[in-house]
KOLTINU-27932 format. One record per atom (N, C-alpha, C): x, y, z. Coordinates in steps of 0.2 Angstrom, whole numbers, plus 5000, padded with zeros to 4 digits. Layout:
BEGIN
XYZ/...
END
This chain:
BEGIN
493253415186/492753375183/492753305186/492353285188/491853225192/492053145187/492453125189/492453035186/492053025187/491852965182/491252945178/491352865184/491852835180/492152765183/492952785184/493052725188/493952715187/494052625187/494352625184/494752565184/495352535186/495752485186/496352505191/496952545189/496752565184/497352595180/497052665176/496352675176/496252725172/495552755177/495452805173/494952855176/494652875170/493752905169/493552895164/492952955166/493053015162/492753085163/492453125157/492253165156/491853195150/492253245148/492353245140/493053265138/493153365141/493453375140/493653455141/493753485134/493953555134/494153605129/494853595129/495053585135/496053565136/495953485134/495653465130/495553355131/495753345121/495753425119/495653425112/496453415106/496953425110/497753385108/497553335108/497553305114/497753225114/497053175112/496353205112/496053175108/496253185098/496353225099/496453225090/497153205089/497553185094/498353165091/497953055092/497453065092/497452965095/497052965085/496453015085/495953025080/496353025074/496953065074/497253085068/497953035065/497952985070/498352935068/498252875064/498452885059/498152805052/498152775055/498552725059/498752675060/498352635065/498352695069/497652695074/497052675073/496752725067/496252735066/496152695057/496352615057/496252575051/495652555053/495252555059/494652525061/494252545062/494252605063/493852655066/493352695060/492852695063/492552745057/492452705048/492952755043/492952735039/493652725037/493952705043/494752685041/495152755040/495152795041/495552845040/495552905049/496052945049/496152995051/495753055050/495453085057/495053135056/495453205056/495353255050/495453335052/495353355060/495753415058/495653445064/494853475064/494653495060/494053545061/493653475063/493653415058/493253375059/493153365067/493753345071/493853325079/493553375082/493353445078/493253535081/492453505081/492253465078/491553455076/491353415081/491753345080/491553295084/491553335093/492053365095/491853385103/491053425103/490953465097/490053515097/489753465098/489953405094/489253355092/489253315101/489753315104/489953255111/489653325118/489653375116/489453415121/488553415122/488253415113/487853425112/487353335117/487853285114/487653225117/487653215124/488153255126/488153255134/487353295138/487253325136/486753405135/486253355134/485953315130/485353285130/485253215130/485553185131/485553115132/486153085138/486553125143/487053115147/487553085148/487753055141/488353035138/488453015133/489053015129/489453045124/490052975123/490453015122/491453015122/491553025128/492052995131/492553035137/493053015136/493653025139/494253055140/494352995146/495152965144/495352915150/496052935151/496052945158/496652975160/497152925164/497752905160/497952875168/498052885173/497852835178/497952855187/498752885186/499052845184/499752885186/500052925186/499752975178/500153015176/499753055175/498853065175/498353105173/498453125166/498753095163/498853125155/498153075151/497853105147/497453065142/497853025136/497452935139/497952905135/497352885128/496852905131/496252855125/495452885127/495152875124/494352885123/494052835124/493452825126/492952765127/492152815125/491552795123/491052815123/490452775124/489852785124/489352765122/488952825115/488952805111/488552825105/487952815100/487852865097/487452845091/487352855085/487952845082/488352845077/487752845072/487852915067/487152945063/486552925064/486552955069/486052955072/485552875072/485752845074/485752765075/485152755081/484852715083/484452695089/484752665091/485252615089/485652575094/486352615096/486252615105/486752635108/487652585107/488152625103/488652585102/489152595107/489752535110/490052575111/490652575108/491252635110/491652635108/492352625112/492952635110/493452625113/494152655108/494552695109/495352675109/495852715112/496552695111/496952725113/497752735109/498052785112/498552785110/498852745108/499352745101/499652675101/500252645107/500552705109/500952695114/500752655120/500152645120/499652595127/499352545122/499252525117/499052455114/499552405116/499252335118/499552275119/499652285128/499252325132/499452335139/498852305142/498252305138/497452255143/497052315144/497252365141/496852445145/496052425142/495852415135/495352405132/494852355137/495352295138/494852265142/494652265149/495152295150/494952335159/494252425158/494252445154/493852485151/493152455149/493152415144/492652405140/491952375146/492152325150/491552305157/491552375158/491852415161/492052475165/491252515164/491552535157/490852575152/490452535151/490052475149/489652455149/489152435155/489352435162/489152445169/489152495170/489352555166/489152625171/488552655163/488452635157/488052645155/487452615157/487452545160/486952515161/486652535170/487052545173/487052565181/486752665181/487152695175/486752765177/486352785174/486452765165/485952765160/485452715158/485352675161/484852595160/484852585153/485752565150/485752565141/485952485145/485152445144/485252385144/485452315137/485752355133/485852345125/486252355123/486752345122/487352385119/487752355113/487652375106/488152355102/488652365100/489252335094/489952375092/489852335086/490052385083/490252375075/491152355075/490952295072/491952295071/491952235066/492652265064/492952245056/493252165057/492952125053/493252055055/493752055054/494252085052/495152065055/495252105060/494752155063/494952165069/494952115075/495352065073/495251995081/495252025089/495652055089/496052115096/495252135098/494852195096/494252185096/493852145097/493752115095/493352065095/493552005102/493951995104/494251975108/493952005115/494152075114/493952125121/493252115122/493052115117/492052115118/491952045119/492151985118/492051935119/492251925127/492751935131/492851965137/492352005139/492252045137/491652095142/490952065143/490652015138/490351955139/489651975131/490051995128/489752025120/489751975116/489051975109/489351915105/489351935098/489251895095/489251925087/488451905086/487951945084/487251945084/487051955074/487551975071/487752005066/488251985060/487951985052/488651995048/488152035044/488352115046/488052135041/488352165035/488052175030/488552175022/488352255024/488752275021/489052365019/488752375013/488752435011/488552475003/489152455002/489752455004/490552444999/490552374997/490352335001/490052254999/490652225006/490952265010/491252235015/490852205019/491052175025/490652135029/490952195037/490252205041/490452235050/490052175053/490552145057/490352115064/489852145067/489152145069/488952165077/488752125082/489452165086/489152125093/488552145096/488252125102/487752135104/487952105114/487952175120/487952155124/487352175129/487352115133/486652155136/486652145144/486352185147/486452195153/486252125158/486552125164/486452045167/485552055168/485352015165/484451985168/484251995162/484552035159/484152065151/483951985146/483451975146/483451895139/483451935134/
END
């Protein structure tokens, strides 16, 4: 399987049928997953689902989810994507990893990473992320990758999601 990007520390590829552990051991961890989504951990079927839906993404639009492997050790530590989260027009991206790799810089060393190779092979001159206002750590990374807050939008729950807003160099 053909990398996508590398970074100095990671390698960034379209997930596999062998990628289906260690994506569902990152999806299936609460503690991991307080920000993601809808704050919780996904089933296994659901994860079974999510690869149909990232295969199909891959198949008509030529990107999805992928799978970050480190250089070191070729184990998958974390996921990155570019998405369209129900079915949305604006392209999101996404990120995480392992807990065992949080607090190491990986997010930030990834987050440009994907954002230049969406905008370099797919012309996604626009890039959004939805993130939870205590997620600072987030918030943080996209501010470093040169993203801003464009957004407070209220929820149906009556919570409040941040959206950032990145855009390609030249893009006004």
């Amino acid at each position: 399987m053909p990398f996508l990007f590398e970074t100095p520390r990671l390698r960034c590829r379209r997930w596999t049928a062998t990628d289906f552990d260690a994506v569902y051991a990152i999806y299936s961890d609460p503690i991991a997953m307080r920000f993601v989504g809808e704050g919780k951990p996904i089933s296994r079927e659901a994860c079974e689902k999510w690869f149909q839906v990232t295969e199909t993404n891959y198949q008509t639009r030529g990107y999805g989810m992928f799978a970050l492997e480190d250089q070191a050790s070729g184990l998958v530590v974390g996921c990155c994507g570019l998405t369209h989260p129900g079915g949305q027009a604006d392209v999101e991206i996404k990120y995480t990893f392992l807990r065992e790799r949080w607090g190491k810089g990986l997010a930030s060393e990834v987050v440009p990473a994907l954002l230049r190779y969406g905008w370099q092979e797919h012309g996604l001159a626009r890039v959004i992320a939805t993130v939870d206002p205590e997620n600072t750590i987030s918030q943080k990374t996209l501010a470093k990758a040169g993203a801003s807050v464009v957004e407070h939008r209220l929820e149906e729950d009556g919570t409040t999601t941040l959206v950032f807003e990145w855009l390609a160099p030249g893009v006004a």
